[in-house]
C-alpha positions in Angstrom: 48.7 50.5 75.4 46.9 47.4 75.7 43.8 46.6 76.8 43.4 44.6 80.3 39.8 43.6 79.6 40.2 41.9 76.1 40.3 38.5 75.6 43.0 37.6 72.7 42.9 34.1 71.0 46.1 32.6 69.6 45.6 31.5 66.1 45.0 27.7 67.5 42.2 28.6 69.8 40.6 30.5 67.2 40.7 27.7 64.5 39.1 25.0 67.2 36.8 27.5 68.4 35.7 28.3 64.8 35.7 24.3 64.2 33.7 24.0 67.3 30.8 26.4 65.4 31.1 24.5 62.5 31.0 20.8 63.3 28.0 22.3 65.7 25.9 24.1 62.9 26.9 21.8 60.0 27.3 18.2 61.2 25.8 16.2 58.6 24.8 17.8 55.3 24.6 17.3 51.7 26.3 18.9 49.1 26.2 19.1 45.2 28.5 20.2 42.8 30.9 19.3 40.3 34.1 17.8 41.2 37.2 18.5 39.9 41.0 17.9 41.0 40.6 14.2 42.0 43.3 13.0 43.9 43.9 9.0 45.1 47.0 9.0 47.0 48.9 5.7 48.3 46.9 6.3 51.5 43.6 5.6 49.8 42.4 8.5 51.1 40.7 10.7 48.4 41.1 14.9 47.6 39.0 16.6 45.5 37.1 19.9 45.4 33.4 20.1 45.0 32.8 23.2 43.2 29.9 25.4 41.0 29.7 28.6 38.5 30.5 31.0 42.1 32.1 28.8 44.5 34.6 26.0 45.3 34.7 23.2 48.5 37.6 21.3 49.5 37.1 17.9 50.6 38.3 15.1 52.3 37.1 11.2 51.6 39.2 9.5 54.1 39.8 5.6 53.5 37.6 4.2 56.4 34.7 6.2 54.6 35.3 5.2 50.8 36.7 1.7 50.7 33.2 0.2 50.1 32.0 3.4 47.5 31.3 0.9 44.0 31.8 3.4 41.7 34.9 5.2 40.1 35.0 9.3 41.0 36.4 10.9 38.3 36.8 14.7 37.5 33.7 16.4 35.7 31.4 14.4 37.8 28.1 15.6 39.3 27.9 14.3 42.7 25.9 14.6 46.3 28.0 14.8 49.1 27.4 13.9 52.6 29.1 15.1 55.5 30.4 17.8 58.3 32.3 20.9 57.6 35.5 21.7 60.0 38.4 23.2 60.1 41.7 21.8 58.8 43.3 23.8 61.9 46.9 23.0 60.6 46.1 25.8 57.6 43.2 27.1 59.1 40.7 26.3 56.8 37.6 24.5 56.1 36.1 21.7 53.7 33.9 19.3 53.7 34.8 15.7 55.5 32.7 13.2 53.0 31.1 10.3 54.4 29.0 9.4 51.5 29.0 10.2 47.9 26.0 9.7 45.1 26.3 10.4 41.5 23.8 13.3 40.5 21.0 11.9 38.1 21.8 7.9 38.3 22.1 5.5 40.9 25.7 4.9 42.8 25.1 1.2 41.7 23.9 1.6 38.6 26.8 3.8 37.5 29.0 1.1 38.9 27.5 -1.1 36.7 28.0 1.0 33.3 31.6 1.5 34.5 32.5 -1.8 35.2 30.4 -2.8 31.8 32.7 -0.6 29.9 35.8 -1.9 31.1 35.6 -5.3 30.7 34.1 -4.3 27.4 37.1 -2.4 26.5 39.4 -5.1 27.2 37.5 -8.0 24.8 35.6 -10.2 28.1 32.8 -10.3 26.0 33.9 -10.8 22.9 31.8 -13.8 21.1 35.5 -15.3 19.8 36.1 -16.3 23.8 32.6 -18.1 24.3 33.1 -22.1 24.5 30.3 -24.7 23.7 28.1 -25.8 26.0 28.6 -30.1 26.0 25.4 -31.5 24.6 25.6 -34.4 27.1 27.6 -33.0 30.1 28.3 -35.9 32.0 28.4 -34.1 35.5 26.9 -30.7 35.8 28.5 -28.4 38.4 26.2 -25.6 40.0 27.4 -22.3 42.2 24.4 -21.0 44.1 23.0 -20.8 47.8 21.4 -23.9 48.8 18.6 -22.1 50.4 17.5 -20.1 48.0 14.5 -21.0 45.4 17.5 -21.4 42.1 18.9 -24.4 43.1 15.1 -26.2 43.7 14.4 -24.5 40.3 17.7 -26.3 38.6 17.2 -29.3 40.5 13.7 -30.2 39.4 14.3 -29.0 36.2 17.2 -31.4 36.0 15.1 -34.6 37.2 12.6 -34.2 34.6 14.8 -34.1 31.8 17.5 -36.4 32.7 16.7 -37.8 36.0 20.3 -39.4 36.2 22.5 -36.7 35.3 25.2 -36.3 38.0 25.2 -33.0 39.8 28.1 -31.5 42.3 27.1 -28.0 43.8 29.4 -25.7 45.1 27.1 -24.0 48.0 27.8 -20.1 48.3 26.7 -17.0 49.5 24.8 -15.0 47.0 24.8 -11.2 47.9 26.3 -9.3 50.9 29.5 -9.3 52.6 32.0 -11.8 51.1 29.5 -13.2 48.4 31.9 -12.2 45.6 34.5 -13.9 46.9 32.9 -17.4 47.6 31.6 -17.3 44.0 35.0 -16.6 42.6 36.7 -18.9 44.4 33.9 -22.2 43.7 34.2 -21.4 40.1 38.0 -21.4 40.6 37.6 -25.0 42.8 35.8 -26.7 39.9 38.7 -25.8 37.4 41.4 -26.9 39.8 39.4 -30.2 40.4 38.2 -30.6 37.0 35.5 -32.8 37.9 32.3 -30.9 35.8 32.1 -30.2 32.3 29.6 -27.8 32.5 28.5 -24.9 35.3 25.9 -23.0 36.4 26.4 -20.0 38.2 23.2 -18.0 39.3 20.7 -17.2 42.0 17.0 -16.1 41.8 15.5 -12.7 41.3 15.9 -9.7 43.2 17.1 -5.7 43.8 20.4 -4.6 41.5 21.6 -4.4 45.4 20.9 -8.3 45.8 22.0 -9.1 42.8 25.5 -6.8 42.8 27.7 -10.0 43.8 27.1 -10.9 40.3 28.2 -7.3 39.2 31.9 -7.4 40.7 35.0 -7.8 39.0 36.2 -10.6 40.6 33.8 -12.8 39.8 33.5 -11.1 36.0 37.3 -12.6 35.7 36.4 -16.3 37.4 34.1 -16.7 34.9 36.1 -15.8 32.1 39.2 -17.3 32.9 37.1 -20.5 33.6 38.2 -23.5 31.3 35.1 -24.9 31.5 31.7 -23.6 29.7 29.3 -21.6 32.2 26.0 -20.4 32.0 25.1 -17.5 34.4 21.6 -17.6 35.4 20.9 -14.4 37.5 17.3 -12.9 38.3 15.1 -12.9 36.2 14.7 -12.4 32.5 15.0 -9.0 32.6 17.6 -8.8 35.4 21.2 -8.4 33.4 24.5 -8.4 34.7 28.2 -8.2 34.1 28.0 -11.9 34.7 25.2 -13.1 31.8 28.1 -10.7 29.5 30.6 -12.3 30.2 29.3 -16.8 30.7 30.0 -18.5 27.4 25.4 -18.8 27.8 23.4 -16.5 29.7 20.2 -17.8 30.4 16.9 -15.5 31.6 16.6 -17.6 35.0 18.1 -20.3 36.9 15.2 -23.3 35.1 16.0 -22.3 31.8 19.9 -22.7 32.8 18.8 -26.4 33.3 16.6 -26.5 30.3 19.7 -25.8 28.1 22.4 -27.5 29.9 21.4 -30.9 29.1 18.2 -32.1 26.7 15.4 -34.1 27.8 16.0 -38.0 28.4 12.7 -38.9 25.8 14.5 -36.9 22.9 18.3 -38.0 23.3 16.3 -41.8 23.1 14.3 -40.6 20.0 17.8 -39.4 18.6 19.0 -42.1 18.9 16.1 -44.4 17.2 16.5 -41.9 14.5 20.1 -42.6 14.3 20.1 -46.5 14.4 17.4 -46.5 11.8 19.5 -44.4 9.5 22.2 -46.6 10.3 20.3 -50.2 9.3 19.1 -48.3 5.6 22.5 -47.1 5.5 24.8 -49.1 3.1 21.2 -49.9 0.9 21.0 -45.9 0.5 25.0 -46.2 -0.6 24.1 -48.3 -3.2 21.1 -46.4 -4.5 22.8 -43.4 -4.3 26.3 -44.8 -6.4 24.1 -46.6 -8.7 22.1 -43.0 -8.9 25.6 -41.5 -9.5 26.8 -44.2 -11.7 23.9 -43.5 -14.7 24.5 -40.0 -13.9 28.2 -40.5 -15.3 27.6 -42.7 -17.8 24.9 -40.2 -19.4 27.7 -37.1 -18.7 30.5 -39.1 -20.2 28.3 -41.0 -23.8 27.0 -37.0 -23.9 30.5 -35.7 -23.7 31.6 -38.5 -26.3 29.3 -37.7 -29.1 30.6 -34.2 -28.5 34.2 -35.1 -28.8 33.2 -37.1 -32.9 31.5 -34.2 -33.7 34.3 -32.0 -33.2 36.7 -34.8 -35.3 34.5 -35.0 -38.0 34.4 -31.2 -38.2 37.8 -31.3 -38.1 38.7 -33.7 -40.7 36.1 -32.4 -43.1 38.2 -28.9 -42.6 41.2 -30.6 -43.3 40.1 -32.5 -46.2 38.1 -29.7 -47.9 42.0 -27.9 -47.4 44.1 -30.9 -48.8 41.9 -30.9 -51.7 42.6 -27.3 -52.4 46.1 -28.1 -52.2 45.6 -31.2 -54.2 46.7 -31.8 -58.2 43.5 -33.2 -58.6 41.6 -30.3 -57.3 43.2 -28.2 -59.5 42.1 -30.2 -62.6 39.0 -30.3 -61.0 38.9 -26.5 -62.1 39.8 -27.0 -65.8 43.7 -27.6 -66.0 45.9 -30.1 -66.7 48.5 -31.9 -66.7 51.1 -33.3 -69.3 53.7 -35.9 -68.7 56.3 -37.0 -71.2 56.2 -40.5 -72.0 57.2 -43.4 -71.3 58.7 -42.1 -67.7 55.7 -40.1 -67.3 58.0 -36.8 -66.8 55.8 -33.7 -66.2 56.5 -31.1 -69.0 57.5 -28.3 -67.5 58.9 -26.1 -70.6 58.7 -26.8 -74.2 62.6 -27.4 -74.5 61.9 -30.8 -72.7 60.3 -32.6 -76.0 60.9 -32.9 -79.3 59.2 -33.2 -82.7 57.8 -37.2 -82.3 57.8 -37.5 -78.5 54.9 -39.3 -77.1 53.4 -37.5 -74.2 49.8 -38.3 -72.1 47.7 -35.4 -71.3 45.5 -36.0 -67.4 42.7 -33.7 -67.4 39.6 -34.0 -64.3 37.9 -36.4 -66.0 40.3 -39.0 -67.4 43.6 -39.1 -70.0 45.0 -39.3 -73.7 47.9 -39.3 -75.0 49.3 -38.1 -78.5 52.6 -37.5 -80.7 54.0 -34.1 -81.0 54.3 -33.4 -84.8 
């Protein structure tokens, strides 16, 4: 039989009532945990759960919320998250609506940073084989910076000290906050399309990571490296680094040493040059000094190499002779024989059969002859 005096709740009212108590008691706190089951779908709204050793939260990111988050969430990741717990009513339960998210144990930014780093590492932007030469006497030196900020006074005074005529065109642009990416990115991409520089400068003075992140995005990481023409990325100061100073053809530590190496001072080019044309005026004397140098040098090499090439002949022939005189009649008499010839043709007597009782025969022995009858 039912009760007339209790109040019964439909599952709806019971899920806003609930969500009511929630949103009420837990409107804006912070959670840690690992997250696992990261999802991105096509309505750039994010899914993941937040979870520990005990427990697991689900949780929603939506897009309004995450669009301007730096760094990548991936799965494993220890993270702090912000936000109100309700109820999904539709399946009546709760999670965690995220409105900001923190890496655990580093700095949003700064993990940005590594992951970016790693990327364009991975894909060869900063690989030495890409980085052109700087011109040593840039005709026209292009510059990308604010034109209220101390870098451009820094490169511009630099500039007229050294070479006071150098031509400079800068590209003004916003250097950090909304849309400062961009403008860089596209004035690097205006002085390739123009091709009016042969040299920039892209930089800013010193300041937080957060001031300096324009120079950390990817868009302007590609600008630079698809730039045809040399840069030098002059950001902060010298100990300020960023994806930018990787991936210039020259990094320099500030925005007045980027002038110092862009072009050399006017005094020294001239004392190159007075170098240069006094080299030139000893020039063809030094030639001849140096041929006549060479010439002696040859002649000593070549008599040298001639007395080498008789002594080697004369070795050689007194081989040979010493040989042909082994071989020789006369050497052979010259070790006691002899030699008979029959007379008057002076026939060598071989065998006995060739004379006869009264020939006359000559005898040749080492030193001299005689001849005699055979009786």
């Amino acid at each position: 039989m039912e009760d007339k005096g209790k109040y019964i709740y439909t599952v709806s009212e019971l899920s806003s009532s609930i969500k009511i108590v929630l949103e009420d008691s837990f409107s804006n706190i912070w959670v840690e945990g690992e997250i696992s089951n990261f999802e991105r779908p096509s309505s750039g709204h994010f899914y993941f759960t937040l979870k520990d050793d005990r427990s697991e939260l689900k949780c929603v990111f939506f897009k309004s919320n995450n669009e301007k988050l730096k760094f990548d969430i991936k799965d494993g990741m220890q993270a702090l998250c912000c936000g109100r717990i309700s109820i999904y009513e539709k399946r009546g339960i709760y999670q965690l609506y995220v409105s900001k998210i923190e890496p655990k144990g580093i700095g949003a930014l700064q993990l940005a940073f590594e992951q970016l780093k790693e990327k364009l590492f991975k894909e060869g932007l900063f690989e030495t084989s890409h980085k052109k030469p700087i011109p040593a006497l840039p005709e026209r030196i292009g510059i990308v910076t604010s034109l209220t900020g101390a870098a451009i006074r820094d490169i511009l005074h630099v500039l007229n000290k050294r070479f006071s005529n150098v031509e400079v065109i800068i590209n003004p642009v916003k250097v950090q906050g909304e849309g400062a990416k961009e403008e860089i990115a596209c004035a690097i991409q205006g002085f390739n399309k123009l091709s009016n520089v042969d040299v920039i400068i892209v930089g800013r003075g010193g300041g937080s990571l957060e001031d300096l992140w324009a120079f950390n995005e990817e868009i302007v990481a590609r600008a630079i490296f698809n730039s045809r023409i040399p840069i030098i990325s002059a950001v902060g100061h010298e100990i300020d680094w960023t994806i930018s100073d990787f991936v210039a053809d020259v990094r320099a530590p500030t925005p007045s040493v980027a002038a110092e190496l862009v072009i050399a001072r006017k005094s020294e080019l001239i004392d190159t040059l007075d170098e240069m044309e006094r080299k030139i005026i000893n020039f063809p004397i030094d030639i001849v000094n140096e041929y006549e140098q060479r010439m002696d040098e040859m002649e000593d090499a070549l008599a040298l190499r001639f007395r080498h090439y008789i002594e080697l002949k004369e070795e050689g022939f007194k081989l040979f002779s010493e040989k042909i005189n082994i071989l020789s009649p006369l050497g052979i008499l010259d070790r006691g024989y002899s030699i008979t010839f029959k007379l008057p043709d002076k026939t060598i007597i071989k065998s006995e059969k060739t004379i006869k009782k009264g020939d006359l025969v000559e005898t040749r022995i080492s030193k001299g002859s005689f001849a005699r009858r055979v009786e």
